[in-house]
C-alpha positions in Angstrom: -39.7 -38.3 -79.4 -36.2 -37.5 -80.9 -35.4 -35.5 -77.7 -36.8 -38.1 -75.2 -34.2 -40.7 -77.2 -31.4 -38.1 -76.6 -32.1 -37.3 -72.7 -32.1 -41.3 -72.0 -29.1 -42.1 -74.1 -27.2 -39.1 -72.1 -28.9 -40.5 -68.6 -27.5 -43.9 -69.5 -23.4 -42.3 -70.9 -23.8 -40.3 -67.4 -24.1 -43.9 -65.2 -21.6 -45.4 -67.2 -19.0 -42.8 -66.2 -20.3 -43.3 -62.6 -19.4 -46.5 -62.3 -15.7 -46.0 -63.4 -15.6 -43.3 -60.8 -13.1 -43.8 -57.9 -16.1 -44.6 -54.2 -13.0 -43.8 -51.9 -14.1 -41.8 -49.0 -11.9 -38.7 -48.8 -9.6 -39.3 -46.3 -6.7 -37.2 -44.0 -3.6 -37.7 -43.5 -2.9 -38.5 -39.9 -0.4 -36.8 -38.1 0.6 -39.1 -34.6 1.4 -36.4 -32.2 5.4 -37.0 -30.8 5.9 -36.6 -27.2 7.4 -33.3 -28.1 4.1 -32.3 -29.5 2.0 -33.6 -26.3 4.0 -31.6 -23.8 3.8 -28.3 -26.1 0.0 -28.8 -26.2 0.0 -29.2 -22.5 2.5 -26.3 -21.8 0.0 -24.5 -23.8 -3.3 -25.5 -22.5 -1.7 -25.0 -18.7 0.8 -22.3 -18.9 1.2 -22.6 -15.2 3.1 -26.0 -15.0 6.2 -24.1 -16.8 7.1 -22.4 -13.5 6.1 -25.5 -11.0 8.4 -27.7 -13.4 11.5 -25.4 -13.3 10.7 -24.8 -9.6 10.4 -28.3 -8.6 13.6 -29.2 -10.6 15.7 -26.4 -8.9 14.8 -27.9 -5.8 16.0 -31.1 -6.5 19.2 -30.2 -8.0 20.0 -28.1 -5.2 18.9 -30.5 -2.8 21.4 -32.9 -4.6 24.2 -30.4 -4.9 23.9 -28.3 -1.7 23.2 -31.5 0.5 21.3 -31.0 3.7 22.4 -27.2 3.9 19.8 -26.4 1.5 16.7 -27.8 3.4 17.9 -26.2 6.6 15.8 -23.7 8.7 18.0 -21.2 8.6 18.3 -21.2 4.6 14.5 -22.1 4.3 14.3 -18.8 6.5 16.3 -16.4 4.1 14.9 -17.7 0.8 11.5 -16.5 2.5 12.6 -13.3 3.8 14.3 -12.4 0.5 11.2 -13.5 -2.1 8.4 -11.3 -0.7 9.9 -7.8 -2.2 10.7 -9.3 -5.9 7.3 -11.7 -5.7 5.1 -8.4 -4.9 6.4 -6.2 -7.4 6.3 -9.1 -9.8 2.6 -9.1 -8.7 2.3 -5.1 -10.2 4.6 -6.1 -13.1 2.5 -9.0 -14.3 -0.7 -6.4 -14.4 1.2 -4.8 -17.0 3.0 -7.2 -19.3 -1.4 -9.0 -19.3 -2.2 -6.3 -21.0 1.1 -6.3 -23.5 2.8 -3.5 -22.3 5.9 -3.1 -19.5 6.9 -1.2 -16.7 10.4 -0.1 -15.6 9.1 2.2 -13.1 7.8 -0.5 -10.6 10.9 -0.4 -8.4 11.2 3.2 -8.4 8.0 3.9 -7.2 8.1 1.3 -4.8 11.7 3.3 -3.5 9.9 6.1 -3.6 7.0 5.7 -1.2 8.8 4.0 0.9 10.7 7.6 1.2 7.6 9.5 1.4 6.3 7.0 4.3 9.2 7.6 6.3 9.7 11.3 5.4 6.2 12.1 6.6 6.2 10.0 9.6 9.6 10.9 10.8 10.9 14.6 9.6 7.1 15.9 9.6 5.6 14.0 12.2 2.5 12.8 10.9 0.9 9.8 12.3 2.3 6.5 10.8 -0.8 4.9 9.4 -1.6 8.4 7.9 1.7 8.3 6.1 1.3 4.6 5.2 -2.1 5.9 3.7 -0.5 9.2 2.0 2.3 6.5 0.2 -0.5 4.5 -0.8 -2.1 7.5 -2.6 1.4 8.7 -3.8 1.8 5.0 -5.6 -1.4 5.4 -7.1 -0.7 8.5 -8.5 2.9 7.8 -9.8 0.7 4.9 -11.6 -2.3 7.2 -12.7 0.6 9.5 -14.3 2.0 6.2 -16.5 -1.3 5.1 -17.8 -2.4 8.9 -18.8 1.0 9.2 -20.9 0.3 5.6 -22.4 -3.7 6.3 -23.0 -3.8 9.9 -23.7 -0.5 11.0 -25.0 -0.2 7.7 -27.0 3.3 6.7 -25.8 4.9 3.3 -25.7 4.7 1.8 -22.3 8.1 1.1 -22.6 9.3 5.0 -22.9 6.8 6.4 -20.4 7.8 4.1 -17.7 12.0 4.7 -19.0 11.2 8.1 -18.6 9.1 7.6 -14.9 11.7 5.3 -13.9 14.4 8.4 -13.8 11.6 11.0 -12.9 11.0 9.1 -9.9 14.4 8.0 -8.9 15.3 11.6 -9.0 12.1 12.5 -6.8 13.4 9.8 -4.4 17.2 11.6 -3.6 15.4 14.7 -4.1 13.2 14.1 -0.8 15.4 12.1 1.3 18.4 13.8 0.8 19.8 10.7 -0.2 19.9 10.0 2.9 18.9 6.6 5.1 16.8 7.2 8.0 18.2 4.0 10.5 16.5 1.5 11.9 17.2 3.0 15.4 15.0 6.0 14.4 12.0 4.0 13.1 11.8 1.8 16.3 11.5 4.9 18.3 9.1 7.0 15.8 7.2 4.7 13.4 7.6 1.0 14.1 4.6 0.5 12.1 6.4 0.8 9.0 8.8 -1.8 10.0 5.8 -4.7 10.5 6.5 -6.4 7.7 10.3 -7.7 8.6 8.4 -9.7 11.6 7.5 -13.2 11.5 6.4 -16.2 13.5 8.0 -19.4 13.3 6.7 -22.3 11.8 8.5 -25.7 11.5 12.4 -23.7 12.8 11.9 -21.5 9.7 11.2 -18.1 10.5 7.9 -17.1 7.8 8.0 -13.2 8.3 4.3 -11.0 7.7 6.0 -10.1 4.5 6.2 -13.5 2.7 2.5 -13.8 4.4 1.2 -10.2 2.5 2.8 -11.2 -0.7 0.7 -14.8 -0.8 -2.5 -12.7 -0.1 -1.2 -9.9 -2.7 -1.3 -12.7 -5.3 -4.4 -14.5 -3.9 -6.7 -11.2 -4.2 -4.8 -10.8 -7.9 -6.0 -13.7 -8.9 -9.8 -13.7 -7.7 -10.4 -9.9 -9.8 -8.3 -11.6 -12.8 -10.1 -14.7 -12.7 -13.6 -13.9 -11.5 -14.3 -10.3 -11.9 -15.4 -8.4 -15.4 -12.6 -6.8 -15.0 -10.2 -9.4 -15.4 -11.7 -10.7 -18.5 -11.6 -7.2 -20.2 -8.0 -6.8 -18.6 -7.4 -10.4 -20.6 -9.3 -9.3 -23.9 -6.9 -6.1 -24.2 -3.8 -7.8 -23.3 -4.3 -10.2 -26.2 -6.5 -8.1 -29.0 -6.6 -4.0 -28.2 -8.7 -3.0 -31.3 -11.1 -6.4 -31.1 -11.2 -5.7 -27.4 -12.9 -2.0 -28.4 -15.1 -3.4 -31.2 -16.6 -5.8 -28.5 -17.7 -2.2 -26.0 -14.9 -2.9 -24.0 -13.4 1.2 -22.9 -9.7 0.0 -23.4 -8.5 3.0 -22.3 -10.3 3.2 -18.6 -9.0 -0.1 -18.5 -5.2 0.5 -18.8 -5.5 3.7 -16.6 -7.2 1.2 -14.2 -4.3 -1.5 -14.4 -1.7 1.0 -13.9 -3.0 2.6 -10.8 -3.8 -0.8 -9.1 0.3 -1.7 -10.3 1.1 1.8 -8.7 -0.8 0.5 -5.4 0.8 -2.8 -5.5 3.9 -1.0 -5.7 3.0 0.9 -2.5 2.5 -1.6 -0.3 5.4 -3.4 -1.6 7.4 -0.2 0.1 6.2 -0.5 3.1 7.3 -4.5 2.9 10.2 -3.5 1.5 11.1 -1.5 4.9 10.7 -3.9 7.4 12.5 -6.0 4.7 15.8 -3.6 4.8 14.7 -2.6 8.2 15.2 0.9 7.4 14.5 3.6 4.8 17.3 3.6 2.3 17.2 5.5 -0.9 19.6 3.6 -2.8 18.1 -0.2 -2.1 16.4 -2.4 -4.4 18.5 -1.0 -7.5 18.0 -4.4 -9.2 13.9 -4.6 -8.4 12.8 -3.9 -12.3 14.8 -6.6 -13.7 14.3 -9.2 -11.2 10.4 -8.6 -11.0 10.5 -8.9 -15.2 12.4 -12.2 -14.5 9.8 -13.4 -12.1 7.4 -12.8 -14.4 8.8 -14.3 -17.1 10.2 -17.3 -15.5 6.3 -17.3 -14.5 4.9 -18.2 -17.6 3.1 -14.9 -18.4 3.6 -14.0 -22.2 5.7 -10.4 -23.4 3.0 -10.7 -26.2 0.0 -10.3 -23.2 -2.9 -11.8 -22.9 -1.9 -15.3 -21.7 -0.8 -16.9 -18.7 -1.6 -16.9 -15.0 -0.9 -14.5 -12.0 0.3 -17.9 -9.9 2.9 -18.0 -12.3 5.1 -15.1 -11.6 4.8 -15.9 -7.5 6.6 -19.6 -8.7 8.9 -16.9 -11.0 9.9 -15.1 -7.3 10.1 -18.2 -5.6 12.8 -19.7 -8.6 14.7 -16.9 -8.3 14.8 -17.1 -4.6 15.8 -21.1 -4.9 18.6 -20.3 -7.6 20.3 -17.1 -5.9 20.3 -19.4 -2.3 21.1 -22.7 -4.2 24.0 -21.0 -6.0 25.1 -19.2 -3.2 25.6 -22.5 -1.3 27.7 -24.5 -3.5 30.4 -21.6 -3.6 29.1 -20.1 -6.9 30.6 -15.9 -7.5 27.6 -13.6 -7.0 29.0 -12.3 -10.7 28.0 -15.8 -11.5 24.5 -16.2 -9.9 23.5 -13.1 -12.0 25.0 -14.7 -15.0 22.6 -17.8 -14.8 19.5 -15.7 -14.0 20.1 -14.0 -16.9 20.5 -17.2 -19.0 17.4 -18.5 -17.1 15.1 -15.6 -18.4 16.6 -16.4 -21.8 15.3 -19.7 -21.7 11.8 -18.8 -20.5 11.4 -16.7 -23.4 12.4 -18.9 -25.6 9.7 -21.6 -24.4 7.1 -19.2 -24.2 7.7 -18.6 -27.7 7.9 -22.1 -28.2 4.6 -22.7 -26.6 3.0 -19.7 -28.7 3.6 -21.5 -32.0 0.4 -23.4 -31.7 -1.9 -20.3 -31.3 0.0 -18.5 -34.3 
């Protein structure tokens, strides 16, 4: 009876303290998001804009600055003619930095092809499309080559394409003799290979078949990244290697995959890049690596990989088209136009590493 007593008594102490207790619902603090905040969460939830922001600003200013010249045919016409080359290697550089690694090689291969396609279709004579076809094979394997030294040797990408880049630059004066072959030649032999540096015109601007491959390059880029297996796996390595494997993802066939398709990017790219120079010249495009990495930078597409858009990088070419015309019109030194470029790529790092502080 005793214990009964006890085990009431203690019932009763135990509702006593209850009702001294604090019956506040736990509660959060609130945070109210700043503007600052809402346009990081956008920038982050549409990498994309980043690109069509800058791009649609340049414009303006320029607009502003350079006056009517700007708008003009004529310089509508050379921005046009001058993006294609950096926007399509950008295309084969954007493959890589996805998957979180770089290539320095992409302009020398591109140089290089477009030496074999001439070589074989003017010195040896073989059938133009047969050469186009043998540098498209060439650029596939210069790409194969990079991605066995990255997968199976277990280099950086950063060394293997250093060391490519100068393998293949060499290659290049090796087989041409560093030597041109002129335009006169190619319209007599292989005017095929100079397709790409015709246009039609379309409003008084002259659009040439180059600016028209690079818009389809990117277009067929961004259906296998965005609707193909192989663009999701190409996205899971990019941002986690070792969770891409654990999830039966073969990583490895993956890269190789990436850098032969960069390789064949690269390829066509030389043939553009002829009718673009309108000859075959072994010492043009010296400045290709660096201005497709700006593209793709500018473009929105993380050095980290795994983020970001393939649209971006063609807004990339199409900004550093704007700003090397813009600048050129209001008077500014070439020395100078290099200078902001530069300061430009700073400043998209710098925001994409801004933007990545809300996935850390």
């Amino acid at each position: 009876m005793s214990e009964a007593t006890e085990a009431a008594r203690g019932h009763q102490d135990f509702e006593r303290a209850l009702d001294n207790s604090d019956d506040r619902v736990a509660e959060f603090e609130s945070h109210d998001k700043t503007l600052l905040d809402k346009a990081q969460h956008f920038l982050h939830a549409n990498p994309t804009m980043v690109p069509v922001i800058v791009l649609l600003i340049s414009i303006a200013a320029f607009g502003v600055l350079a006056g009517g010249r700007f708008f003009s045919a004529f310089n509508m016409s050379l921005i046009m003619q001058q993006v294609p080359i950096i926007g399509i290697l950008a295309a084969a550089q954007s493959l890589m930095i996805l998957t979180a690694g770089i290539d320095l090689s992409v302009g020398a291969i591109m140089v290089l092809m477009s030496v074999v396609m001439g070589h074989l279709a003017v010195s040896v004579g073989l059938p133009t499309p047969l050469a186009i076809i043998a540098g498209f094979v060439g650029g596939m394997a210069a790409g194969a080559l990079n991605g066995f030294l990255v997968t199976r040797v277990r280099l950086p990408p950063f060394i293997v394409t250093l060391g490519t880049w100068n393998i293949f630059f060499a290659l290049n004066l090796w087989l041409s003799g560093a030597q041109s072959i002129r335009s006169q030649t190619l319209d007599d032999q292989a005017p095929l290979l100079k397709l790409f540096g015709e246009g039609v015109a379309i409003g008084g601007a002259q659009v040439t078949y180059g600016s028209i491959l690079m818009v389809l390059i990117f277009a067929v880029l961004w259906y296998c990244l965005n609707r193909t297996a192989w663009g999701r796996h190409v996205y899971a390595v990019g941002d986690d290697k070792e969770a891409a494997e654990l999830s039966g993802i073969r990583t490895d066939r993956v890269l190789v995959s990436v850098y032969m398709l960069a390789g064949l990017v690269c390829a066509i790219g030389a043939w553009a890049a002829i009718g673009r120079v309108g000859s075959v010249s072994p010492q043009s495009f010296q400045e290709a690596n660096l201005q497709s990495i700006t593209a793709v930078v500018i473009g929105g597409i993380s050095l980290f990989g795994g983020r970001g858009s393939i649209i971006g990088p063609l807004m990339g070419a199409l900004i550093v088209g704007v700003f090397n015309s813009g600048l050129r019109l209001v008077g500014v030194d070439v020395l100078w136009q290099v200078f902001a470029i530069g300061w430009l790529t700073i400043i998209a790092v710098a925001i994409d590493q801004w933007i990545r502080k809300l996935s850390a």
